[in-house]
C-alpha positions as CSV (number, residue, x, y, z in Angstrom):
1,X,-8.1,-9.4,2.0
2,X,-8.9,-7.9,5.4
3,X,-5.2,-6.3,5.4
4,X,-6.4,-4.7,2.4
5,X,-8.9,-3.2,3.5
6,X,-6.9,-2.0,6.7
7,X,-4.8,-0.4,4.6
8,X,-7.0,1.4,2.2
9,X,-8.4,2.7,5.3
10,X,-5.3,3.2,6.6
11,X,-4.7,5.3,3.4
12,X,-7.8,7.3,3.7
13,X,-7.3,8.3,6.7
14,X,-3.7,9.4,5.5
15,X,-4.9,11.0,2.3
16,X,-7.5,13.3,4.9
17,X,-5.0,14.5,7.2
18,X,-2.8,15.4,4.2
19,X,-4.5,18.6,4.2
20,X,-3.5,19.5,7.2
21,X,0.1,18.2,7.0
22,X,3.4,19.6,6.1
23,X,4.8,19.0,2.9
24,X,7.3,16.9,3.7
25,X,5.3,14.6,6.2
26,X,3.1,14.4,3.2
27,X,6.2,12.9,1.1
28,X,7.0,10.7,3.7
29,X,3.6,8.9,3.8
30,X,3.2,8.8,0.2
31,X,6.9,7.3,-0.1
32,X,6.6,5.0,2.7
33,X,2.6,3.4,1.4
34,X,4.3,3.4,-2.5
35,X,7.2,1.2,-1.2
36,X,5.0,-1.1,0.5
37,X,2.7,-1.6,-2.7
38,X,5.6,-2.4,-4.3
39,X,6.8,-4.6,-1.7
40,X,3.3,-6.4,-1.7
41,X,3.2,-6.6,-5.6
42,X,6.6,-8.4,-5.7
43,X,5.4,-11.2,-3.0
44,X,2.1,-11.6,-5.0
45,X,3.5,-11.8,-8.5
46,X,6.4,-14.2,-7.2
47,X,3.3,-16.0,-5.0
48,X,1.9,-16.7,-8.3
49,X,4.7,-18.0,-10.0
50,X,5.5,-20.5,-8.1
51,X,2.0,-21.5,-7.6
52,X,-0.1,-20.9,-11.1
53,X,-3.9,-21.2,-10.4
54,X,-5.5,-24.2,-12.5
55,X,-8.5,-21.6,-14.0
């Protein structure tokens, strides 16, 4: 949960500085946070498979 919030924060402080960015440093970032959504999506949905909560 706390590397959550790290990176929410992370990507606020991202998202802020966009304005002041180049275009293609702002491509980078969003490319580079997307992947490792995906990345963390894919280890949570397969974390769930193999271990299906008893609610």
């Amino acid at each position: 949960m706390l590397f959550l919030v790290a990176a929410l924060l992370l990507m606020g402080v991202v998202m802020g500085s966009v304005a002041h960015a180049p275009v293609s440093v702002s491509l980078v970032a969003a490319v580079v946070i997307g992947i490792w959504l995906a990345v963390f999506a894919v280890r949570e949905r397969n974390a769930r498979r193999r271990h299906p909560s008893t609610n």
